[in-house]
PQR file with spaces between the fields and no chain letter, atoms N, CA, C, O and H, PARSE charges and radii, in Angstrom:
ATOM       1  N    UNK     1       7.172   44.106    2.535 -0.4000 1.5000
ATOM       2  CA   UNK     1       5.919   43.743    3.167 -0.0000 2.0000
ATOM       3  C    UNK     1       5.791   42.222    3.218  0.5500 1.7000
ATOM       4  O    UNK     1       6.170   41.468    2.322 -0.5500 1.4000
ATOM       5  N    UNK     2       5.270   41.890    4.259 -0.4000 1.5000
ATOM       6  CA   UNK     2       4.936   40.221    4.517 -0.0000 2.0000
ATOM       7  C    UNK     2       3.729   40.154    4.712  0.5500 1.7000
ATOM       8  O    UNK     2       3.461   40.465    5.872 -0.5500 1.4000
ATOM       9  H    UNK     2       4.963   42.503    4.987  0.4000 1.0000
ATOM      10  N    UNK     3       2.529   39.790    3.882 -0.4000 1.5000
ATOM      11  CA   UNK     3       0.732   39.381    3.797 -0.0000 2.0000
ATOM      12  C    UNK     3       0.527   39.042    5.054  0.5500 1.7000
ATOM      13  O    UNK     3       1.526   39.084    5.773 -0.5500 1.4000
ATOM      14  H    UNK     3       2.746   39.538    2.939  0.4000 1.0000
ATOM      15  N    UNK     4      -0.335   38.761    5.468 -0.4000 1.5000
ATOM      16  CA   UNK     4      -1.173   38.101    6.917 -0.0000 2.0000
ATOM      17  C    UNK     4      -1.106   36.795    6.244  0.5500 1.7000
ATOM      18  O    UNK     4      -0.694   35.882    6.959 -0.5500 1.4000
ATOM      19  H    UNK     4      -1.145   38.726    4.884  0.4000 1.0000
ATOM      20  N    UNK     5      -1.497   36.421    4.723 -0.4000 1.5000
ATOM      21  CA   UNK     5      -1.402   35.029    4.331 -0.0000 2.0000
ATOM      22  C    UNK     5      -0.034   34.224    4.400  0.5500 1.7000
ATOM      23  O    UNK     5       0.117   33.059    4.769 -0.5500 1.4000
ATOM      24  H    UNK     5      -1.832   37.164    4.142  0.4000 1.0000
ATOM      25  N    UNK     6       0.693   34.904    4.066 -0.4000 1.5000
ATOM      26  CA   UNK     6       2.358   34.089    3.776 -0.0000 2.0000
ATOM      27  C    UNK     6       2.358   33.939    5.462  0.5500 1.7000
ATOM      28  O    UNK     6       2.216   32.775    5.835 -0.5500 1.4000
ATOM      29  H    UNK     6       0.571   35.850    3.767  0.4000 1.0000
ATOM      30  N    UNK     7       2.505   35.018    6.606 -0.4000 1.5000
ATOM      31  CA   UNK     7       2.710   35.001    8.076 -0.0000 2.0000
ATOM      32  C    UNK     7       1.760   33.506    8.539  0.5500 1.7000
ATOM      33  O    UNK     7       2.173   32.445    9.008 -0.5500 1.4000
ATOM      34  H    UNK     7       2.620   35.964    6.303  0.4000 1.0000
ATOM      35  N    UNK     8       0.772   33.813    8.290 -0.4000 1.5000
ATOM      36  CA   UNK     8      -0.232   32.348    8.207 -0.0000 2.0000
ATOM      37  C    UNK     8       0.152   31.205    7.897  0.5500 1.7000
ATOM      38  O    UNK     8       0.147   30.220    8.636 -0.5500 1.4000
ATOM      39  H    UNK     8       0.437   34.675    7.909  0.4000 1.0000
ATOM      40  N    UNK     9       0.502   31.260    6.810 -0.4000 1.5000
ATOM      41  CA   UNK     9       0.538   29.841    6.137 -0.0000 2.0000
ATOM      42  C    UNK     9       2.029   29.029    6.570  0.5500 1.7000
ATOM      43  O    UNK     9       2.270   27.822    6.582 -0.5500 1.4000
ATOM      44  H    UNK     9       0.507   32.060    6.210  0.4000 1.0000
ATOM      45  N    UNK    10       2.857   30.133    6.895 -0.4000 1.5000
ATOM      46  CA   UNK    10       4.236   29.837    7.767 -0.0000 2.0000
ATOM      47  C    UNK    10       3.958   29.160    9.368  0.5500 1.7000
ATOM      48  O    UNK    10       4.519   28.126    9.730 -0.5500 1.4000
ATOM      49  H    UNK    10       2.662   31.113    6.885  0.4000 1.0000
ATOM      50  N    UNK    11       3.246   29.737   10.012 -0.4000 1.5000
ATOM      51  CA   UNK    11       2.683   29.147   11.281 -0.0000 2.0000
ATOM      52  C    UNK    11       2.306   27.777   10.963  0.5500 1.7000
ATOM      53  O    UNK    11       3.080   26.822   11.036 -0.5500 1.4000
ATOM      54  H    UNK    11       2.790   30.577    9.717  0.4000 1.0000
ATOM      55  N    UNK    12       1.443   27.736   10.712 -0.4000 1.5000
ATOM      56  CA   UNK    12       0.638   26.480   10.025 -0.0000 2.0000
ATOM      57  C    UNK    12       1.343   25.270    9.193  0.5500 1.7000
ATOM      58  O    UNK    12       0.889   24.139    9.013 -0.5500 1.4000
ATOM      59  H    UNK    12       0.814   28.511   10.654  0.4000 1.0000
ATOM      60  N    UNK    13       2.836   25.931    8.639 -0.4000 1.5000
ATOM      61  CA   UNK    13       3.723   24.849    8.473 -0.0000 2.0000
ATOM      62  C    UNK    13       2.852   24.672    6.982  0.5500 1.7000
ATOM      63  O    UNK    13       2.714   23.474    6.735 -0.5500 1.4000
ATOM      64  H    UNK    13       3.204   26.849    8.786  0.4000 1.0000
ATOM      65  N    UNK    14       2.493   25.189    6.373 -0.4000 1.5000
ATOM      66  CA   UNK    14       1.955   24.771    4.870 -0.0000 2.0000
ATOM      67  C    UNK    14       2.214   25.340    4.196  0.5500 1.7000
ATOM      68  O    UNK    14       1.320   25.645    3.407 -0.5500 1.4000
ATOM      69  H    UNK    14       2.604   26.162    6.574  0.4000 1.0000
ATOM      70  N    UNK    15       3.972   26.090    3.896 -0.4000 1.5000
ATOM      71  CA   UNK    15       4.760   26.803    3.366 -0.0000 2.0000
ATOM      72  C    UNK    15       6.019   26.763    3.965  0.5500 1.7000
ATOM      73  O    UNK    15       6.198   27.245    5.084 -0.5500 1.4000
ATOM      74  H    UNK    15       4.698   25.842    4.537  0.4000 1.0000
ATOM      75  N    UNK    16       7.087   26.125    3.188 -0.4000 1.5000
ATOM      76  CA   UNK    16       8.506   26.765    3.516 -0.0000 2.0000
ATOM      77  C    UNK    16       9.089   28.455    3.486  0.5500 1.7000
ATOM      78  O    UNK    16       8.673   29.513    3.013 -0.5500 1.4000
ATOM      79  H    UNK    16       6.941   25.734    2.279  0.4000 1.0000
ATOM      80  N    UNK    17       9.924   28.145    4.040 -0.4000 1.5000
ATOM      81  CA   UNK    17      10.870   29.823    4.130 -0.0000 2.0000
ATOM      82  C    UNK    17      11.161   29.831    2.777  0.5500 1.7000
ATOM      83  O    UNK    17      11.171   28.719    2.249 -0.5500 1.4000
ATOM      84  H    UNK    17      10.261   27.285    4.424  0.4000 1.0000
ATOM      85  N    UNK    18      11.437   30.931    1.966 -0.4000 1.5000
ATOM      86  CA   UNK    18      12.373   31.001    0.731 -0.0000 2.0000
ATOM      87  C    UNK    18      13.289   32.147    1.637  0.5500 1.7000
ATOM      88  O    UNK    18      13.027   32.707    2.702 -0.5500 1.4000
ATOM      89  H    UNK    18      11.429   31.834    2.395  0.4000 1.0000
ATOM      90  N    UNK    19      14.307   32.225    0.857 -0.4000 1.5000
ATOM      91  CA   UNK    19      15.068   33.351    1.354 -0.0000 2.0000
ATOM      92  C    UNK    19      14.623   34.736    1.342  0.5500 1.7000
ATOM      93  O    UNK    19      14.852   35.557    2.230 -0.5500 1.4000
ATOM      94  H    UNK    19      14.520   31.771   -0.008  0.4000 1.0000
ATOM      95  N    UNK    20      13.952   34.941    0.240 -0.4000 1.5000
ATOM      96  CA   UNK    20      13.012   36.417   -0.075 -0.0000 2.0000
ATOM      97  C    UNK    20      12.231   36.344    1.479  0.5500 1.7000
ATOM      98  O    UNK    20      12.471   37.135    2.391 -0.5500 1.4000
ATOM      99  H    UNK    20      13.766   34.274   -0.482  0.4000 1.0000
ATOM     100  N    UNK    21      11.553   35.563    1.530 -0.4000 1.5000
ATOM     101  CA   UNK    21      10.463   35.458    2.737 -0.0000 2.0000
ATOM     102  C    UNK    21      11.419   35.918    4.484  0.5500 1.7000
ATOM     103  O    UNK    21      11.162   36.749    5.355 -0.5500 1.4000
ATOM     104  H    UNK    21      11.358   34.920    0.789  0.4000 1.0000
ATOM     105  N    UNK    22      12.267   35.137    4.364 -0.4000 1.5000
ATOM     106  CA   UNK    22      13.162   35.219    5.646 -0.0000 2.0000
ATOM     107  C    UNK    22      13.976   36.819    5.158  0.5500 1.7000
ATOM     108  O    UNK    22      14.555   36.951    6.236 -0.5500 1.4000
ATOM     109  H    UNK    22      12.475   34.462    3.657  0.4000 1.0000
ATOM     110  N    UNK    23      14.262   37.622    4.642 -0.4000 1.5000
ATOM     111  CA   UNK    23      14.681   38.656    4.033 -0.0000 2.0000
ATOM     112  C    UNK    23      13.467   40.084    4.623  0.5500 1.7000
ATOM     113  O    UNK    23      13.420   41.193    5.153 -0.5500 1.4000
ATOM     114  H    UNK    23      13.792   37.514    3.766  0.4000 1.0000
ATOM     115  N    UNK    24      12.726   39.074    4.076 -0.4000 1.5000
ATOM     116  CA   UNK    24      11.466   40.180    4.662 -0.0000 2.0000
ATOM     117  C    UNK    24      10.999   40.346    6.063  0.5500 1.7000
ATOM     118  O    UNK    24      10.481   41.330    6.591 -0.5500 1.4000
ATOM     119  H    UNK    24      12.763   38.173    3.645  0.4000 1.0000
ATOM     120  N    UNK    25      11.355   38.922    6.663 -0.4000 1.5000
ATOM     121  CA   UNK    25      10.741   38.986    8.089 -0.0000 2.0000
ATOM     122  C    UNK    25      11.939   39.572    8.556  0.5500 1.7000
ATOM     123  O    UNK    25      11.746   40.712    8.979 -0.5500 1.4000
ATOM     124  H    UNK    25      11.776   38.123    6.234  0.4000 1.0000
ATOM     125  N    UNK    26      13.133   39.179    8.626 -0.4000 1.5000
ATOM     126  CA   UNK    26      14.801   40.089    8.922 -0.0000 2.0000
ATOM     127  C    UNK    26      14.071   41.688    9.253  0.5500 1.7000
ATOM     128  O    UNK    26      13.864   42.342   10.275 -0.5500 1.4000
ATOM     129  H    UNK    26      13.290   38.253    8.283  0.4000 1.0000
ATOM     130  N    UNK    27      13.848   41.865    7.916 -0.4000 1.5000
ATOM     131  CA   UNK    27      13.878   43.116    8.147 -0.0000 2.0000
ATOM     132  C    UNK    27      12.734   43.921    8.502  0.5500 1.7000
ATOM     133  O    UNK    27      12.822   45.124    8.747 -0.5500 1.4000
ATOM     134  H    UNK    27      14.016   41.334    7.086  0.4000 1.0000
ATOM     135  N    UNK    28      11.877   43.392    8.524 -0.4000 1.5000
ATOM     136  CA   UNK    28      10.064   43.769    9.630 -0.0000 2.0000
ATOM     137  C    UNK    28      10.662   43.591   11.072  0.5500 1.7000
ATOM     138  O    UNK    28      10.547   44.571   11.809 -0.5500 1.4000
ATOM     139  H    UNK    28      11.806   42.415    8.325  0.4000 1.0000
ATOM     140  N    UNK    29      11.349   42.363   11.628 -0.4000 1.5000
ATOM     141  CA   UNK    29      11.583   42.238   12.919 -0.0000 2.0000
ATOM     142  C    UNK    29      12.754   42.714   13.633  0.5500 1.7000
ATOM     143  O    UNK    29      12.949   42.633   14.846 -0.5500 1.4000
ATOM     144  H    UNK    29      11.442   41.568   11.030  0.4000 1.0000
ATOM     145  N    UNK    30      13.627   43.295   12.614 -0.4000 1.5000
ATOM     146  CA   UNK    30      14.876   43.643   12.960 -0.0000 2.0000
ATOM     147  C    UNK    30      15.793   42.251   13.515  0.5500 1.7000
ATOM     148  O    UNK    30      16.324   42.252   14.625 -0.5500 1.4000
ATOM     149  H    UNK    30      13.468   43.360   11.628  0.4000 1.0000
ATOM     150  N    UNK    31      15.892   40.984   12.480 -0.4000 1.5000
ATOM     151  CA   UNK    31      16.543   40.206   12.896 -0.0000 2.0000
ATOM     152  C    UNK    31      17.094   39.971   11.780  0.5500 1.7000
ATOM     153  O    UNK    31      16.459   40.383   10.809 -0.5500 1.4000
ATOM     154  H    UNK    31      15.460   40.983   11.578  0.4000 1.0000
ATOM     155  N    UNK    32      18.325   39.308   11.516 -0.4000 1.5000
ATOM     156  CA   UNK    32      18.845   38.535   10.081 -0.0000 2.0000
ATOM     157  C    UNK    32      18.505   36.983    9.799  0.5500 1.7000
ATOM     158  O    UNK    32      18.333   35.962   10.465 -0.5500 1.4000
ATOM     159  H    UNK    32      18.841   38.974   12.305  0.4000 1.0000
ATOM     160  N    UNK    33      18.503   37.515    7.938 -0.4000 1.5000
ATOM     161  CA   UNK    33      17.564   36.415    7.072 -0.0000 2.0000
ATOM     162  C    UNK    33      18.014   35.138    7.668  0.5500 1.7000
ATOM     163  O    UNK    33      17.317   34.204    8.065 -0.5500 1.4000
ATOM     164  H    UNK    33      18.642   38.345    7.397  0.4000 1.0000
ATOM     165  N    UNK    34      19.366   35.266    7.660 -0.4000 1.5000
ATOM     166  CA   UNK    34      20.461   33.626    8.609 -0.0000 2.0000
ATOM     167  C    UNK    34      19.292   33.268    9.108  0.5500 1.7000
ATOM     168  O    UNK    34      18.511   32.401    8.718 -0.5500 1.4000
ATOM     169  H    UNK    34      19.932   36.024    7.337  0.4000 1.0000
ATOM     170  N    UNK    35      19.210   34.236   10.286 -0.4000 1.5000
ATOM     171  CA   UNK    35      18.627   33.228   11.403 -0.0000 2.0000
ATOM     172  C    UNK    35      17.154   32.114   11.209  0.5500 1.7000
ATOM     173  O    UNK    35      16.919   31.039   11.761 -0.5500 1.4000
ATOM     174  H    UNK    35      19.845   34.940   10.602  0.4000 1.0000
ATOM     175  N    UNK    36      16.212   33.037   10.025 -0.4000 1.5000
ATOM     176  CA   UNK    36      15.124   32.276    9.832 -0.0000 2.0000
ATOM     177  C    UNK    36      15.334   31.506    8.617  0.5500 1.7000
ATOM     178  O    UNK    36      14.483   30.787    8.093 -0.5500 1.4000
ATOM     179  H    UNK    36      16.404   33.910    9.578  0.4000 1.0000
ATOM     180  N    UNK    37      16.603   31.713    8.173 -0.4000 1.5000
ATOM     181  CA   UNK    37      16.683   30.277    7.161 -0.0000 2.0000
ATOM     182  C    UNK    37      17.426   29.240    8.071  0.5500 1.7000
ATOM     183  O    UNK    37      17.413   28.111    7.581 -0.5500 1.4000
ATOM     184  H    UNK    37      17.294   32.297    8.599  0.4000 1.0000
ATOM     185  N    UNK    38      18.104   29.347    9.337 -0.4000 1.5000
ATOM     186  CA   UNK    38      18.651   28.198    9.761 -0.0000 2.0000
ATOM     187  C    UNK    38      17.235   27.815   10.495  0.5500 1.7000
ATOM     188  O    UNK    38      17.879   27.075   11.239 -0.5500 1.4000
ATOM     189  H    UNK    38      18.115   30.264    9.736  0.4000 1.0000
ATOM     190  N    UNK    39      16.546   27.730   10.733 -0.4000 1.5000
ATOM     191  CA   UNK    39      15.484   27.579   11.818 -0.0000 2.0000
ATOM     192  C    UNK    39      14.360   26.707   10.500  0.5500 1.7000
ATOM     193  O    UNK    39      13.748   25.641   10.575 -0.5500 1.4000
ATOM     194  H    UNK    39      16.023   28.331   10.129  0.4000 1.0000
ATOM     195  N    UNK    40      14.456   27.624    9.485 -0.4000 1.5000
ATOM     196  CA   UNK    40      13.853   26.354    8.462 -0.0000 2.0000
ATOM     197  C    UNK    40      14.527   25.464    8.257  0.5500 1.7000
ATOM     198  O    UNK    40      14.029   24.344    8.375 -0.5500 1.4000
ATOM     199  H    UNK    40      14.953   28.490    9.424  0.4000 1.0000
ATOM     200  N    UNK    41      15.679   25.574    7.938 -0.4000 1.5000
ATOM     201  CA   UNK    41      16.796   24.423    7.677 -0.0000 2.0000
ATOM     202  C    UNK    41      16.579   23.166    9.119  0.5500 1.7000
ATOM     203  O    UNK    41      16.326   21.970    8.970 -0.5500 1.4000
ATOM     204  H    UNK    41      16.083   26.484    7.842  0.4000 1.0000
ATOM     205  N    UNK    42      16.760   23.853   10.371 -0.4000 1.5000
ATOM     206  CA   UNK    42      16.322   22.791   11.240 -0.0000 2.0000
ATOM     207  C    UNK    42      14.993   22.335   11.246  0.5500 1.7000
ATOM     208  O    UNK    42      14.854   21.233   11.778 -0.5500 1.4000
ATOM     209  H    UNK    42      16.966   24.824   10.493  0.4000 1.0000
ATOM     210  N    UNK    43      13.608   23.062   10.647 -0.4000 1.5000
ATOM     211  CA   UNK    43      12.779   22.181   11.056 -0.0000 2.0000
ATOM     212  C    UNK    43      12.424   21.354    9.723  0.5500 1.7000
ATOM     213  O    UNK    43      11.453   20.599    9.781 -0.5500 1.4000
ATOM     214  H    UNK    43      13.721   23.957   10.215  0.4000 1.0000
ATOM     215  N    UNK    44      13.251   21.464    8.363 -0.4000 1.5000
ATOM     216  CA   UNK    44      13.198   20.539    7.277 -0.0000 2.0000
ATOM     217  C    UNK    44      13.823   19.450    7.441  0.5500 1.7000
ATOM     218  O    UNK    44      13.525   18.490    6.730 -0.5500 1.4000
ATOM     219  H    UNK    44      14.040   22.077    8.315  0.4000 1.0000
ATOM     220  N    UNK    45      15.192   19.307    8.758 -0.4000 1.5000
ATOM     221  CA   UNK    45      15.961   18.086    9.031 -0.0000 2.0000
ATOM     222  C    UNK    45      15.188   17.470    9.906  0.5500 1.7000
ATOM     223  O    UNK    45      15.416   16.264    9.809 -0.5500 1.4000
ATOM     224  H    UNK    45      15.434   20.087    9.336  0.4000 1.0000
ATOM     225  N    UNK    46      14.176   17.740   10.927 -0.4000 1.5000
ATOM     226  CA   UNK    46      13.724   17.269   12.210 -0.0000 2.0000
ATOM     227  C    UNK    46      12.306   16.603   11.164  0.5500 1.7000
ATOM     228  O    UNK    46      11.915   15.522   11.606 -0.5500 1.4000
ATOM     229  H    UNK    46      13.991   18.720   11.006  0.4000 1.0000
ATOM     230  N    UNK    47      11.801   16.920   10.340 -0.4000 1.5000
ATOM     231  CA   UNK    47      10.856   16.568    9.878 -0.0000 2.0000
ATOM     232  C    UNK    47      11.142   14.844    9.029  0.5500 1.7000
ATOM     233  O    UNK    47      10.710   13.695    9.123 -0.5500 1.4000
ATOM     234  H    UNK    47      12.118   17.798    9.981  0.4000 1.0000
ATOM     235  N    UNK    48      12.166   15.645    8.195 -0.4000 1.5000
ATOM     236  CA   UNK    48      13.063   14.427    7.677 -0.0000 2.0000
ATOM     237  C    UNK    48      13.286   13.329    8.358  0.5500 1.7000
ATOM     238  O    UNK    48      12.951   12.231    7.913 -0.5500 1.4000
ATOM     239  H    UNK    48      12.517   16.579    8.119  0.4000 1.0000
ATOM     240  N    UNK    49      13.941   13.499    9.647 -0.4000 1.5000
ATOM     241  CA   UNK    49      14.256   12.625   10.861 -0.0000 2.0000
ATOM     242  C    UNK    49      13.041   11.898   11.254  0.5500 1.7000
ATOM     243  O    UNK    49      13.173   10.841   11.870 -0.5500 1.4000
ATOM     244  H    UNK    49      14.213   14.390   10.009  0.4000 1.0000
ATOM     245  N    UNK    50      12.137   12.245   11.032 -0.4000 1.5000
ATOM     246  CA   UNK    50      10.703   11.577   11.557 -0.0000 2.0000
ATOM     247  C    UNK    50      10.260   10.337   10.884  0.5500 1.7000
ATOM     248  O    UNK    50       9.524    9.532   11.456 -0.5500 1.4000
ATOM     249  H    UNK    50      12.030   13.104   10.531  0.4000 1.0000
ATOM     250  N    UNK    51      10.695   10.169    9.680 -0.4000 1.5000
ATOM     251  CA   UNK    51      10.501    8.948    8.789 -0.0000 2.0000
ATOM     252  C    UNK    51      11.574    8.669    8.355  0.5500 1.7000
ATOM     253  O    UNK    51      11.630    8.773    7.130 -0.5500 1.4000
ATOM     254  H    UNK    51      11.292   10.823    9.216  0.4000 1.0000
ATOM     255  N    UNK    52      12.780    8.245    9.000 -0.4000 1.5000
ATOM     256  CA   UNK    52      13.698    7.393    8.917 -0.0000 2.0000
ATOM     257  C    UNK    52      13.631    5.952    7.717  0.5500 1.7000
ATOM     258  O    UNK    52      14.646    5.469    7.217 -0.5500 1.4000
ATOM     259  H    UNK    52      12.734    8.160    9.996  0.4000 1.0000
ATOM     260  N    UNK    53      12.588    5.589    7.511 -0.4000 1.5000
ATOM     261  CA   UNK    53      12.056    4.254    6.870 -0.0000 2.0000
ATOM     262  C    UNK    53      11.678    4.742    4.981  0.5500 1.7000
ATOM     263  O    UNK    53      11.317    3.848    4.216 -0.5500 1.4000
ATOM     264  H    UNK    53      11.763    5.981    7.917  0.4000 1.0000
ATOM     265  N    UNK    54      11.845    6.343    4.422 -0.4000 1.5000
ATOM     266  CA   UNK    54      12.335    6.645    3.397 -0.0000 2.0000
ATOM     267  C    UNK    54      13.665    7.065    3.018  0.5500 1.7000
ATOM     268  O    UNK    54      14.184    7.569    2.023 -0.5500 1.4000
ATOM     269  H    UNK    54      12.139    7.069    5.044  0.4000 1.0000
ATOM     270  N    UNK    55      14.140    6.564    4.502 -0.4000 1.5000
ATOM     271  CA   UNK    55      16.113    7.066    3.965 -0.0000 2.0000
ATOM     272  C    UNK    55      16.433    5.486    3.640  0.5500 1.7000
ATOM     273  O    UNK    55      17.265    5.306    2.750 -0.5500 1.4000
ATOM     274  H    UNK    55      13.718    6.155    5.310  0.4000 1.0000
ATOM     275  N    UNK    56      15.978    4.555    4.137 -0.4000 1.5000
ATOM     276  CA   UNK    56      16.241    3.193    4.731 -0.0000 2.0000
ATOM     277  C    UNK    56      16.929    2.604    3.336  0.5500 1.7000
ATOM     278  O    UNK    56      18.133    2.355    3.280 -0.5500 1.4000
ATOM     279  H    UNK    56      15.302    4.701    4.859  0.4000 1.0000
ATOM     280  N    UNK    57      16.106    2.429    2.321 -0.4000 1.5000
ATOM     281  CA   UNK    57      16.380    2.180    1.069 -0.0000 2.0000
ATOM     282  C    UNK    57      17.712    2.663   -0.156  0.5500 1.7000
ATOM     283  O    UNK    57      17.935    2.239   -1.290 -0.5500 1.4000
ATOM     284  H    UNK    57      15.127    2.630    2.367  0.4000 1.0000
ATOM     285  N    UNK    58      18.141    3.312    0.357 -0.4000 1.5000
ATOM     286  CA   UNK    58      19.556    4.293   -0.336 -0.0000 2.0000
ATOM     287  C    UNK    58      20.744    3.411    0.304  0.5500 1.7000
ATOM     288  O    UNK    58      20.959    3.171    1.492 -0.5500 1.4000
ATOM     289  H    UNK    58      17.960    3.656    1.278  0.4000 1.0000
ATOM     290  N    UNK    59      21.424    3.017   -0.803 -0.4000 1.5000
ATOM     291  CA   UNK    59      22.563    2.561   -0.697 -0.0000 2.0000
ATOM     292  C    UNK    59      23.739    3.513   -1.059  0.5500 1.7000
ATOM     293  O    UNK    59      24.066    3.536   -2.245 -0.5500 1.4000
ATOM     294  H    UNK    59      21.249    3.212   -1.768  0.4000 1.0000
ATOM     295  N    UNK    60      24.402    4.286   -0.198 -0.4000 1.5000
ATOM     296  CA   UNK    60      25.333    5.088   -0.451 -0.0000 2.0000
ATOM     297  C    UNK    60      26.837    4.550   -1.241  0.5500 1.7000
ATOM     298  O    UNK    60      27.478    3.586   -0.823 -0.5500 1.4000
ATOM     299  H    UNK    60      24.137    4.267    0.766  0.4000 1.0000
ATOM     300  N    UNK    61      27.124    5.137   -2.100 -0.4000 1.5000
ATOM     301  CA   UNK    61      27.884    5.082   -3.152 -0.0000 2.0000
ATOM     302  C    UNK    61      29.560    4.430   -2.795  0.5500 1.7000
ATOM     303  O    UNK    61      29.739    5.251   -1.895 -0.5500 1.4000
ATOM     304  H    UNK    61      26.603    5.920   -2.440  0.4000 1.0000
ATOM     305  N    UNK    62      30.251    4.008   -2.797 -0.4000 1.5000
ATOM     306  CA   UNK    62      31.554    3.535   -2.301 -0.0000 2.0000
ATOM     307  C    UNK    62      32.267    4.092   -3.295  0.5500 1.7000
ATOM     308  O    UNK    62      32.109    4.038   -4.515 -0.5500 1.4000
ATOM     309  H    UNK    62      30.106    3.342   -3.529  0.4000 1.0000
ATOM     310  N    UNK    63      33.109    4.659   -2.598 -0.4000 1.5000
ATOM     311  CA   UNK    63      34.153    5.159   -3.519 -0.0000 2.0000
ATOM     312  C    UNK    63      35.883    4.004   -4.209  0.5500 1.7000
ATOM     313  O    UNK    63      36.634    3.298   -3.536 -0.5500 1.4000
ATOM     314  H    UNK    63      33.237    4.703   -1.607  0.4000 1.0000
ATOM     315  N    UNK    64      35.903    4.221   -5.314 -0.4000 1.5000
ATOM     316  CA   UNK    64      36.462    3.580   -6.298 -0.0000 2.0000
ATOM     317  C    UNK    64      38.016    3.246   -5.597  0.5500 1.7000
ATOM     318  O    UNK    64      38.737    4.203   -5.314 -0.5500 1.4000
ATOM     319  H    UNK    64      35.293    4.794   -5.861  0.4000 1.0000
ATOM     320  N    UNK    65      38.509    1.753   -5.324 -0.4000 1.5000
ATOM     321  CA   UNK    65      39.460    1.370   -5.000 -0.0000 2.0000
ATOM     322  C    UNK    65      40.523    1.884   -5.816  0.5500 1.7000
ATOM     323  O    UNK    65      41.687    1.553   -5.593 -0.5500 1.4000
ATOM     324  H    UNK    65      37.923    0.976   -5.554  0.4000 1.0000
C-alpha cells in the first residue's frame, strides 16, 4: 500500500524516493522499482546542478605521483 500522504508529499517534492517507496509504486502501477529510482536519481542530480556555487569550493584529490 502507498498513503495518499507519501503519494502527496512525493508530488510536492517534500520527500525523496526510498527504494521501499519506488517498490511499492512498481508494483501498484505495474512498472519496475528501476525506473522510479532512476527518475529520483535524475531529479537529485538536476537539483544539485542548480547550485553549482556549493560544488565550487571542493578541491578534488590528485592522485599520488
Amino acid at each position: 500500500m502507498v498513503s495518499r500522504l507519501t503519494v502527496f508529499e512525493l508530488l510536492l517534492e517534500k520527500r525523496g524516493l526510498s527504494p521501499e517507496i519506488a517498490a511499492r509504486i512498481g508494483r501498484l502501477l505495474d512498472t519496475t522499482p528501476e525506473s522510479w529510482l532512476r527518475m529520483q536519481e535524475a531529479l537529485d542530480l538536476w537539483q544539485v546542478n542548480q547550485h553549482p556555487e556549493k560544488l565550487a569550493s571542493i578541491q578534488p584529490i590528485k592522485a599520488a605521483a
